[in-house]
C-alpha positions in Angstrom: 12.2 17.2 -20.6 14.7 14.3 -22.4 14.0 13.9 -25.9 14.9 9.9 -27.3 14.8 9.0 -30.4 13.9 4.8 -30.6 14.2 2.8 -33.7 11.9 0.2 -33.9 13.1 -2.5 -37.0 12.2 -6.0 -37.3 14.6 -8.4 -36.2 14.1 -10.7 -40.0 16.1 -8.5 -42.3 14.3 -7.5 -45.1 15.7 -9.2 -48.5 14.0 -5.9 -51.1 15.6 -2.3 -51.2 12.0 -1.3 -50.7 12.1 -3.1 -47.4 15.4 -2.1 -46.3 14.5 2.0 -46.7 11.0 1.5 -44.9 13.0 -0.4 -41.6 15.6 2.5 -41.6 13.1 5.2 -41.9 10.6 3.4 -39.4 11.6 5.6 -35.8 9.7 6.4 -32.6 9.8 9.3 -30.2 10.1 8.6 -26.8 9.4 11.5 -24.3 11.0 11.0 -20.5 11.8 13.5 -17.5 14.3 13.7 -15.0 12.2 11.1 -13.1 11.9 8.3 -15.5 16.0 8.3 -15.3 16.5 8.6 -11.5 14.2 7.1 -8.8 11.1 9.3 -7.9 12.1 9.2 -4.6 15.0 10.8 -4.9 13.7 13.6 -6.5 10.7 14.1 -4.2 12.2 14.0 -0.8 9.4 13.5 1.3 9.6 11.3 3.7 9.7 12.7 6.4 6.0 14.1 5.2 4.9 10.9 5.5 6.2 10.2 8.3 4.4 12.9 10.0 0.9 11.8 8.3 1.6 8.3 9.9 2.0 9.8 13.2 -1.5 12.6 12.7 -3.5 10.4 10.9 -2.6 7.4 11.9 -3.7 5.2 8.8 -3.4 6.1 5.8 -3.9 4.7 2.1 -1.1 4.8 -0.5 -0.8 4.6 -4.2 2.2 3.3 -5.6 3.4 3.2 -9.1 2.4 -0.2 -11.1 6.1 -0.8 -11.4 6.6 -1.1 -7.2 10.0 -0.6 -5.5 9.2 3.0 -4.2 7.4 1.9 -1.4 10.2 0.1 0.3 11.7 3.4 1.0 9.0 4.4 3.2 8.6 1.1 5.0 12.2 1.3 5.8 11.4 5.4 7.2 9.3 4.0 9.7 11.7 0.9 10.4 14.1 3.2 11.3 11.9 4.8 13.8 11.5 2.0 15.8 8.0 0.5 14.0 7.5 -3.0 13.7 5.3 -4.8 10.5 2.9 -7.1 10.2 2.6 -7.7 6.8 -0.9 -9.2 5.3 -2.8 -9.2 1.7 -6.4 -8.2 1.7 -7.6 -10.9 -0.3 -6.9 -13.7 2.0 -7.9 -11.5 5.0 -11.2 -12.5 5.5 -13.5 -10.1 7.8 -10.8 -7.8 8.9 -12.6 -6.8 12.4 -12.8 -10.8 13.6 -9.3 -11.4 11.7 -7.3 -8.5 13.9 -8.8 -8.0 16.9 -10.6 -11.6 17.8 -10.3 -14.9 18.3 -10.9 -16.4 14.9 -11.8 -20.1 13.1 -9.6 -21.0 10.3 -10.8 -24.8 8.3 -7.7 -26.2 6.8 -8.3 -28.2 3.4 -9.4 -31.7 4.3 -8.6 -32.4 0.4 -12.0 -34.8 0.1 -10.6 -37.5 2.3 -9.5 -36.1 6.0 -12.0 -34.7 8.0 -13.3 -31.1 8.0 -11.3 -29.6 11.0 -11.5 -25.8 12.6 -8.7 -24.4 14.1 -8.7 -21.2 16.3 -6.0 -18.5 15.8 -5.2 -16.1 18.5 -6.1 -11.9 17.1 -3.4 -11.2 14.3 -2.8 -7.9 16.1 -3.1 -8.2 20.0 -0.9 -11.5 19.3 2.0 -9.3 17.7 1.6 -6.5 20.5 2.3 -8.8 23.1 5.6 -10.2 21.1 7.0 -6.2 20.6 10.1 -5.5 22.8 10.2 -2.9 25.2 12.1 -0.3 22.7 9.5 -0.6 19.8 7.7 2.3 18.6 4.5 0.6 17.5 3.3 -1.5 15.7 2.4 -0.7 11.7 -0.4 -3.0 9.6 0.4 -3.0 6.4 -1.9 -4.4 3.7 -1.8 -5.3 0.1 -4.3 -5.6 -2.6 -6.3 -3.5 -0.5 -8.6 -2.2 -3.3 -10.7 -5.3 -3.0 -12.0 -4.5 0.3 -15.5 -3.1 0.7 -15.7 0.7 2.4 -17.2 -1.2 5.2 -13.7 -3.2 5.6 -11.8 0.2 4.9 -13.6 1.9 7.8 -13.0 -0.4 10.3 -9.2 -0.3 9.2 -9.2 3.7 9.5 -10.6 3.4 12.8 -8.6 0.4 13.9 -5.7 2.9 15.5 -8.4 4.3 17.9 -9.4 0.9 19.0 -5.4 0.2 19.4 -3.2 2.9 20.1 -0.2 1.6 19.1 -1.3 0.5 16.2 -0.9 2.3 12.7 -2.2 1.1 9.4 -0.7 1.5 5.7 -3.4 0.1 2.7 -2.4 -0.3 -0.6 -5.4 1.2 -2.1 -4.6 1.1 -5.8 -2.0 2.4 -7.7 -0.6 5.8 -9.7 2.5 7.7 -11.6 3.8 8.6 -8.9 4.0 7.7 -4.5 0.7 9.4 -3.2 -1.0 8.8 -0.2 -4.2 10.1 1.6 -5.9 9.6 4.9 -8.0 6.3 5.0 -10.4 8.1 6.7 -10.8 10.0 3.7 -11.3 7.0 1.6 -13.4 5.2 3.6 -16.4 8.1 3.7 -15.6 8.3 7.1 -15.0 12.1 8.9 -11.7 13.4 9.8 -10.2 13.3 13.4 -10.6 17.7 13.0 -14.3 17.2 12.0 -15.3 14.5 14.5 -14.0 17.3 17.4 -16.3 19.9 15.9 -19.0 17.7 15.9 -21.4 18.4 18.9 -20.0 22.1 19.4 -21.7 25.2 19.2 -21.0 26.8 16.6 -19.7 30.9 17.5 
């Protein structure tokens, strides 16, 4: 633990002596570790454990610090490994089931004068599918701001990978100190993929 001393004095300059000792006695303590110097992610090396929760889990909800930057480091991971984005923020998402995976009505803004218009939009994620080259890996859905979705929305998300193989999911779920993530599944209420086998078997 780094121990930093951090005087805090007003930037008018005091015109009594009175004044002047109170400013130079007036000093914080500031508290910091080895992580609040170098990036978290260096001194956590684990990306290749997520990485391997991607590929077991399949989606999965992350908490990055308030601050943001960290994540980056673990989009690029998965860029590396031959994954492909589609980037999209949860609070202009709509229904995510109808949004993804069907063919969907979008009403431009007629701005009180043109006429109210609906336009349909091919499904977000079978339209990307189609466009990924021969070499990609897959295909990852990564969402923002997903703390405003209901569990309702977060369950279908979870179980979106089943429903598209190639697909994996990344939510932004909240945030924290540090780079954590769990399985959506987990979030959501729903079981995991262990418990789901189990279900249905006798038990010895």
């Amino acid at each position: 633990m780094t121990t930093a001393a951090l005087r805090l004095a007003s930037p008018f300059p005091s015109t009594t002596a009175a004044g002047r000792r109170r400013q130079r006695r007036t000093a914080a303590t500031v508290r910091c570790g080895l992580t609040d110097l170098i990036g978290g992610d260096f001194i956590r090396p684990d990306l290749g454990r997520f990485q391997e929760d991607v590929e077991k889990h399949k989606a999965l909800a992350i908490y990055p610090p308030h601050e943001g930057g960290y994540e980056g480091r673990y989009l690029t991971r998965l860029r590396y490994q031959g994954y492909r984005f589609l980037d999209l923020s949860a609070r202009g998402l709509g229904d995510p089931e109808t949004t993804l995976t069907k063919i969907h009505p979008v009403c431009p803004p007629h701005l009180g004068r043109q006429p109210i218009a609906r336009w349909y939009f091919p499904p977000e994620v079978d339209y990307r599918l189609s466009l990924l080259p021969p070499n990609a890996k897959g295909l990852v859905v990564w969402i923002i701001e997903a703390k405003v979705l209901s569990k309702a929305e977060l369950q279908f998300l979870a179980l979106l990978p089943s429903l598209r193989p190639k697909v994996r999911v990344i939510a932004e779920c909240g945030n924290w100190r540090k780079f954590l993530w769990k399985p959506l599944r987990e979030i959501a209420g729903l079981p995991s993929s262990e418990e789901e086998s189990q279900i249905g078997q006798p038990s010895q």
